[in-house]
N, C-alpha and C positions, 0 to 999 in steps of 0.2 A: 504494500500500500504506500510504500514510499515514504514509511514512517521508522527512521532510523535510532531513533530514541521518543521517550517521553518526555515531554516537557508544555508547559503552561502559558500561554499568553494573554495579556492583559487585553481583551478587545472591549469594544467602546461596546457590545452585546452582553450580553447573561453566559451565554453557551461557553465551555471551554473545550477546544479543538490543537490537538496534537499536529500540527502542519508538515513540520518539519520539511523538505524540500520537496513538496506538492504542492503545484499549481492552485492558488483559491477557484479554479471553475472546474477543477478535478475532483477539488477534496469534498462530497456529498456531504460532510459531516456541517460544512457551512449554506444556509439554509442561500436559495434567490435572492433573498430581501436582501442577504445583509453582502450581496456582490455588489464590486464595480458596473454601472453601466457596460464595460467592455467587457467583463467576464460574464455577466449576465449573456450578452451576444455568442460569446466563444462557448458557454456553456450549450445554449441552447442551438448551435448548430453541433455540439458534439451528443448531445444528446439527440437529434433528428435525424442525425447520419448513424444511428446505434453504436457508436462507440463508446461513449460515456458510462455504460453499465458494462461494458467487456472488459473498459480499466480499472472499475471498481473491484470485478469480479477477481483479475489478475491481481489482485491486492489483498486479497486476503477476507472479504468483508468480512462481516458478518459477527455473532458473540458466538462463538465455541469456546473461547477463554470466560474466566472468571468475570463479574462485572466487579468486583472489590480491589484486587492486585492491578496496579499500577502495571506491570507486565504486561496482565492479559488483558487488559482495556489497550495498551499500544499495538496490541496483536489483535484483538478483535474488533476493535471500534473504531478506532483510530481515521480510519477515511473510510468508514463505514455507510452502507445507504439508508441513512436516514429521513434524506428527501428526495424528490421526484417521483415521477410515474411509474408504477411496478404493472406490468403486464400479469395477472394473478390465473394459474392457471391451475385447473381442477385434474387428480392424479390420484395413484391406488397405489403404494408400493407394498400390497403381499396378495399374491394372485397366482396359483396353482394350475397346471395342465397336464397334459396325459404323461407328464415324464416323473410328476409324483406318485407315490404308490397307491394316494388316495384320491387323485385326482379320476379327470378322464377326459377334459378340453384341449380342443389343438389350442397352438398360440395366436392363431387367428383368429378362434371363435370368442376370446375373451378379446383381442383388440376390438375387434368390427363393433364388440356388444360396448366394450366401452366408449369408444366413438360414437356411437350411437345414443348412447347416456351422457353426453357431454364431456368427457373426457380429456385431456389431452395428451397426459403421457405417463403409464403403464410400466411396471415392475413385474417380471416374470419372477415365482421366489417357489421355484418347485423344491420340495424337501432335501436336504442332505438325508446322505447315508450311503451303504456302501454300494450300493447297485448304483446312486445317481453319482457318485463321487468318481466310480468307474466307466460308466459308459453315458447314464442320463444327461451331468454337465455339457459333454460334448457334445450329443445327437440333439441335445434342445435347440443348440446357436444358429444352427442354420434355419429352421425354422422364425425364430428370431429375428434374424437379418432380412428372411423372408418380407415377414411382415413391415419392418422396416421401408421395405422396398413396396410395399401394395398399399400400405397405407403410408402414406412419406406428412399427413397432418398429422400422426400421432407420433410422440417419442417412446420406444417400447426399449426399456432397458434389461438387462439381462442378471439379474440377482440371486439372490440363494435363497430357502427358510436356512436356518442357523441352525442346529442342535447346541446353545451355548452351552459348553460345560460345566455341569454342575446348578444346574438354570434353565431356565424355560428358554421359547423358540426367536429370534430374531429376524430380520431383513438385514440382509446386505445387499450391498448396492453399486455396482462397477460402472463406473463413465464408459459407454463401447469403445470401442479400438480393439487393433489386432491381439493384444493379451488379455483379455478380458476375459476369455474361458480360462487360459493356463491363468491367467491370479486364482478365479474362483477354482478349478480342480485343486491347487495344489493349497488351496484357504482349505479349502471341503476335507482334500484326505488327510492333513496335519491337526486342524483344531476341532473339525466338528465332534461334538460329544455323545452320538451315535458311528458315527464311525471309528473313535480311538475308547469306544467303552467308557466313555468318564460321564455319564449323567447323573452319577450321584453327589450327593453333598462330601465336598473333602477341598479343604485346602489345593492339593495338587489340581483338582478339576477347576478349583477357580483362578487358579494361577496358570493354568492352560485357555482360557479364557481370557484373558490378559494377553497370554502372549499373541492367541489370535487378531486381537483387535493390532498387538506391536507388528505385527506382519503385515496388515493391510497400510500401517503406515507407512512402513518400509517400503511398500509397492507402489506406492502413492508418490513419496518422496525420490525413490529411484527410476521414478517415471513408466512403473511397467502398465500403470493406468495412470488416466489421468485426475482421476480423482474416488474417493471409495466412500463410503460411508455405513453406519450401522445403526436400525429403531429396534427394540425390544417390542415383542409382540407378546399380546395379551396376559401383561407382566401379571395380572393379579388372579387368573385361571387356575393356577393350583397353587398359589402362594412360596414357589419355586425363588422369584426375582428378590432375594433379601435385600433389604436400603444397605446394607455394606457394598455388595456385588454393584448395586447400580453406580454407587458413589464411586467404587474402583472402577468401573470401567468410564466412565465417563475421565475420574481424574487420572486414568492413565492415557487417555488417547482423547484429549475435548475435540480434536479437528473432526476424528471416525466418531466416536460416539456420540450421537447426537440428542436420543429423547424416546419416547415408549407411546405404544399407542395410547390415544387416550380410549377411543370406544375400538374395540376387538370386531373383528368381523363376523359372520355367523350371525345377525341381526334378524334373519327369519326362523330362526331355530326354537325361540317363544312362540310361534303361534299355537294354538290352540288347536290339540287334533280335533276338536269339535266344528274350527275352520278351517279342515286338511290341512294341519300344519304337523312336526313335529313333535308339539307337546315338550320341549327341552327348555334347559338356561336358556334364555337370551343370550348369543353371542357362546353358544353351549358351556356357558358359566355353571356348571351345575355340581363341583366336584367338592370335598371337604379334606380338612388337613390331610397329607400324607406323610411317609418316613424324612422325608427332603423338604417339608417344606417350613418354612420361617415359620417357628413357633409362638412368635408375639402376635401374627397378626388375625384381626378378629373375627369370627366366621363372616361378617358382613362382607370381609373383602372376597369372597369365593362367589359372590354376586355381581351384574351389570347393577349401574341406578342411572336411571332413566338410559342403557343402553350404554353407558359409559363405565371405562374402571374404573374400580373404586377406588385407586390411588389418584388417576383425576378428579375424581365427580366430589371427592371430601373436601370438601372446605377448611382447610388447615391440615391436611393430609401429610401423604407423603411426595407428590409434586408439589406443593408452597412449601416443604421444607427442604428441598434438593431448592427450590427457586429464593428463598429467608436466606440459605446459604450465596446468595450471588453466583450460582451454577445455569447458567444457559442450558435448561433442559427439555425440548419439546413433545409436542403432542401432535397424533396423527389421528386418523381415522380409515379403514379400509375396508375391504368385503372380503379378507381371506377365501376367497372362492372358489372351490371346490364342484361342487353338483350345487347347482340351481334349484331351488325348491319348484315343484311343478311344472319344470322341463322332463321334456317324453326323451333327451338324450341316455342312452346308455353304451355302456364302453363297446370297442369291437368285438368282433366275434373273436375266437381264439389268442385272445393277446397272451402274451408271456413276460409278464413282466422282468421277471428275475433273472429270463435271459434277453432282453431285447431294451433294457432301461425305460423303455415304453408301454404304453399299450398304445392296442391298434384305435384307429382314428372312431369318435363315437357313430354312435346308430343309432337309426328311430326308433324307438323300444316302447310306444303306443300308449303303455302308461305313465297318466304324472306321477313323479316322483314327490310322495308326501311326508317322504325322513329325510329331504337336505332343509339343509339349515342357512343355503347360502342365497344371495342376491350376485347378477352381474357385477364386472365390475362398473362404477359411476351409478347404479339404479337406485340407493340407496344413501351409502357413504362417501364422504367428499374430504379429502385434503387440497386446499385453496394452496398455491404458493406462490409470493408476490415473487414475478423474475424481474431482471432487467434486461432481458432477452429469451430468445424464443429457441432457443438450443437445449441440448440437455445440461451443457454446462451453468447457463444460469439457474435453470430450475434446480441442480444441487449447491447453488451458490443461496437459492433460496432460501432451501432446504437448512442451509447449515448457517443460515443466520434468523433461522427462527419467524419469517416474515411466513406465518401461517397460522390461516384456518381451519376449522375444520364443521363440516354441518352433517345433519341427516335428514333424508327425507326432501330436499331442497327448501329448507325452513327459507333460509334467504340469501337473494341473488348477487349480494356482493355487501363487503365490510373495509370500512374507513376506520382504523384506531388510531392516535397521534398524541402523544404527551407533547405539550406545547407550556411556550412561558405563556403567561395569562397575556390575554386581547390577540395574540397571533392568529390571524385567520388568513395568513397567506397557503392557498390551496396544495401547494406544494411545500409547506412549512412545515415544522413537528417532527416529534421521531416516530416513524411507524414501529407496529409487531417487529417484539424482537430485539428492538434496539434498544439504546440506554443515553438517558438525558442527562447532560451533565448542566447544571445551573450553579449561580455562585449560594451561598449561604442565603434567605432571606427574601427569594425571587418567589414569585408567584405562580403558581404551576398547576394546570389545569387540561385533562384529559377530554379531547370531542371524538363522538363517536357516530359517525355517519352509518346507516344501515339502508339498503336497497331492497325493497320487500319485494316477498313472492308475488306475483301478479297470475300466475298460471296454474293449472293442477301437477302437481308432481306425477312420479309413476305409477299410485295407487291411483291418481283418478282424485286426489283430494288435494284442496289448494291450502297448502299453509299459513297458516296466519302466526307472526309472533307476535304474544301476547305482554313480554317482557323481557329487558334487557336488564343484569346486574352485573355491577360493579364491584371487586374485591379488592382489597389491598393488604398488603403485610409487609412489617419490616424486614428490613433483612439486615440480619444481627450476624455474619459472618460464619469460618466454620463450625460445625457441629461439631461437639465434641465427643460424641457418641456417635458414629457413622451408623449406627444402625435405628437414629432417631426416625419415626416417622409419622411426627407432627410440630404442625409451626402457629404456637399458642396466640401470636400478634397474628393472621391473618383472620379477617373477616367480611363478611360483603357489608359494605360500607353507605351503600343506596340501590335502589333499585327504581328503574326507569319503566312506567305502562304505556304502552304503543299503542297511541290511538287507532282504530279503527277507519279503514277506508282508505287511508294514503297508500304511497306509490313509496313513500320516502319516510326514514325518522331520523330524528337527529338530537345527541343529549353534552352536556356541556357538564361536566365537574369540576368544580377548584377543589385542588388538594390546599389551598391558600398557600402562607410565605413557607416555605420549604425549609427543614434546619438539617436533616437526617435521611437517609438511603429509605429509599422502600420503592416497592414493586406493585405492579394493580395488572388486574388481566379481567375479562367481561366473558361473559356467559349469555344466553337467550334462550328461550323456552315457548315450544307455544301454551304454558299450562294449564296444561291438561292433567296432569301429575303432578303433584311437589307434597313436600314434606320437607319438616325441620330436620339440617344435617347433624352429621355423628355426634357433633360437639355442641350440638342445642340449639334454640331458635335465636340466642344471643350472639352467635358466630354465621349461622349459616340459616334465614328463617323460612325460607319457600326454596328447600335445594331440592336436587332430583329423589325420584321416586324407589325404593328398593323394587326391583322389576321381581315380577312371582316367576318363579320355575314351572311353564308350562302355560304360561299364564300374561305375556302381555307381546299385544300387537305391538310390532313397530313403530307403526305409520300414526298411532293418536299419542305417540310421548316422541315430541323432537329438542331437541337441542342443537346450538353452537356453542363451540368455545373454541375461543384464539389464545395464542400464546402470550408472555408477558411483554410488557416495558419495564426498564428498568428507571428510578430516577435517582440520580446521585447527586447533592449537592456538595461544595467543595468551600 
């Protein structure tokens, strides 16, 4: 980012911005307003000729570092995109095909479907193990490139599901280019924890975990990709993902380790066999402690609420105390997609999996299928990510700066977050998702939050209405001292905004007033339909999401959004 040290300058503004020998129409961290006339002009023809987000992007953006250490604020923020236009593009990174064991989709029939859902760029993440490790990695990419080439609007990247060692299952994620199968084969047969036997709880498994994430870096930094990254999937399923593990892996590798889903996929898996549905968990959350799993946490977390995990969905949880700690840690949402609920597909005739790392391409098999648990990908769940271009490289420059939403159901059609010094209403002003506010001691600081409502019926056939937007906030009080805390007593929603009826548009304004102390805020919506007082009581969390019944709650009448944080530091 062209940020050779950290250091402070006095400007005639609020904001403090690290320059060092960047250009003021380069440096994103300094808002339009406060340019020269001439860099105003030089900006705005580098940003019309798309370069301005590709030099961003070559710099580092983004918060993968800490938002507390003066280090990783030079490394993560420092000529960070804080302002202009983010091109926001709706994406799935955990989506299964016939090359998993439990799959049975070509790579096509999930692109076309999510293209068709709105879509824009697709993560293939068929299972590790030893048959995909040995022959499935391979025999998937051309397919892959395939599609590539037949749909050239969609970005369809080529991924893995993770067996983390000692841990539940993850996404990886490879920028395409020519190594992009050899990283992922030789990621798959050294760290995966179905293929080196390590799925149990033990030191050595999670220290092979570790080294996994140290090897993608290495790949990354010796250039055999060009870029890698890692989300934890549906960390709170069987209570596998202990706050130690997340904490290590994030603080051994901030660049790869990026964040955990927030709502798991499997989101048809509650309906009700009474409405041909599977009758399961939502998101088949349905399982209780086992030998390996983190023994602190409460049965509640072996539940969605409102569809979400419960390490998101708690108010004071365990993502606001990875985020109280100033840890860039985000939140996704996906359809884990396997078999479609109520799709007549079934696998080929005579496939072999175990010798062919496939099965053969599906077939019309005349009945719906009323035991999957999955949606398309896009038909359902949505990860928004503000790019600054339309490649795969910006969408994981996105990605690893946090500039994401996430929705269900298509509650709504687009979201504006911006901590702003008070009165700023320059359209391109503010820090968006993600970012981190630096103001002097004393300044006035106040969060707008623009929302674009649904205007149409989504894929059930019913049109969303949100009914309310909340605001949360918590301090952030530095490291834990107990890496395996997993609650943050200072977070609480703070206000909550009612969405009038009938508009196209809402829009809410909060002063955090004169600023003296660090703290973080991130917002939520609901169309509710469902709430309840969260873990910690109606004095923390007073209309949070709803504990979903096992067997027992429609998708499509409980939706949420939630986006990632802002950080606000004053100095």
């Amino acid at each position: 980012m062209g940020h050779g040290h950290p250091h402070t300058h006095d400007h005639s503004h609020d904001h403090d911005h690290d320059h060092g020998s960047t250009p003021d129409a380069l440096d994103l961290s300094i808002p339009d307003s406060e340019l020269s006339p001439a860099d105003v002009s030089r900006r705005g023809f580098l940003r019309g000729a798309g370069l301005l987000g590709a030099a961003a992007g070559l710099t580092g953006a983004g918060t993968a570092g800490g938002v507390l250490g003066t280090p990783d604020i030079a490394v993560a923020h420092g000529g960070g995109q804080r302002t202009g236009d983010f091109s926001w593009k709706a994406g799935d990174h955990h989506i299964h095909t016939q090359y998993s064991s439990d799959g049975k989709y070509r790579v096509a029939d999930h692109v076309q479907h999510g293209l068709a859902y709105g879509l824009d760029w697709l993560v293939i993440t068929d299972h590790g193990g030893a048959t995909h490790a040995k022959i499935g990695v391979d025999k998937v990419n051309p397919d892959i490139v395939a599609a590539r080439e037949k749909f050239p609007e969609a970005l369809v990247f080529q991924g893995l599901e993770w067996n983390i060692p000692a841990a539940e299952h993850g996404t990886i994620i490879v920028h395409p280019g020519k190594k992009e199968v050899e990283v992922l084969k030789e990621f798959e047969t050294n760290y995966d924890g179905s293929v080196k036997g390590a799925s149990s709880q033990s030191a050595a498994n999670e220290t092979l975990a570790i080294a996994g994430l140290n090897f993608l870096a290495a790949a990354k930094k010796n250039r055999r990709v060009s870029d890698a990254m890692f989300f934890a999937n549906h960390p709170s399923r069987k209570g596998l993902d202990s706050p130690h593990e997340i904490r290590g892996w994030r603080d051994a590798q901030p660049e790869i380790a990026l964040g955990f889903e927030g709502a798991p996929g499997h989101q048809a898996a509650a309906i009700p066999t009474s409405a041909f549905g599977p009758g399961a968990g939502r998101g088949f959350y349905d399982s209780s402690p086992g030998a390996d799993s983190f023994p602190a946490y409460p049965l509640e977390s072996y539940r969605t609420w409102g569809g979400f995990d419960w390490m998101t969905a708690t108010v004071g949880g365990l993502w606001d105390s990875l985020l109280a700690e100033g840890k860039p840690w985000w939140i996704t949402a996906n359809s884990d997609s396997h078999s479609v609920l109520w799709d007549t597909s079934i696998r080929g005739a005579n496939s072999d999996f175990n010798a062919n790392g496939r099965y053969n391409d599906p077939q019309h098999g005349v009945k719906p299928d009323v035991t999957a648990g999955d949606f398309w990908p896009g038909f359902y769940s949505r990860t928004h990510v503000g790019a600054a271009g339309d490649d795969y490289r910006h969408v994981m420059d996105g990605l690893r700066a946090g500039r994401v939403w996430v929705d269900h159901g298509g509650l709504i059609k687009s979201l504006d977050v911006r901590a702003r010094v008070q009165g700023d209403r320059n359209r391109r002003g503010g820090t968006p998702l993600g970012g981190v506010l630096k103001v002097r001691k004393g300044t006035a600081v106040e969060v707008t939050i623009d929302v674009e409502l649904a205007d149409k019926p989504n894929w059930a056939q019913l049109l969303p209405v949100l009914a309310r937007v909340d605001l949360i906030q918590g301090a952030v009080t530095g490291a834990a001292a107990d890496r395996d805390v997993f609650t943050a007593p200072k977070t609480r929603v703070v206000t909550s905004f009612e969405v009038a009826k009938g508009k196209k548009t809402a829009s809410f304004t909060y002063s955090f007033g004169r600023v003296s102390s660090p703290f973080y805020f991130r917002v939520r919506g609901t169309d509710g339909n469902f709430s309840q007082p969260g873990l910690y009581g109606a004095a923390v969390d007073p209309t949070g999401p709803k504990l979903d019944v096992v067997g027992d709650a429609d998708p499509w009448l409980d939706l949420w959004f939630y986006a990632n944080p802002i950080w606000v530091l004053p100095y």
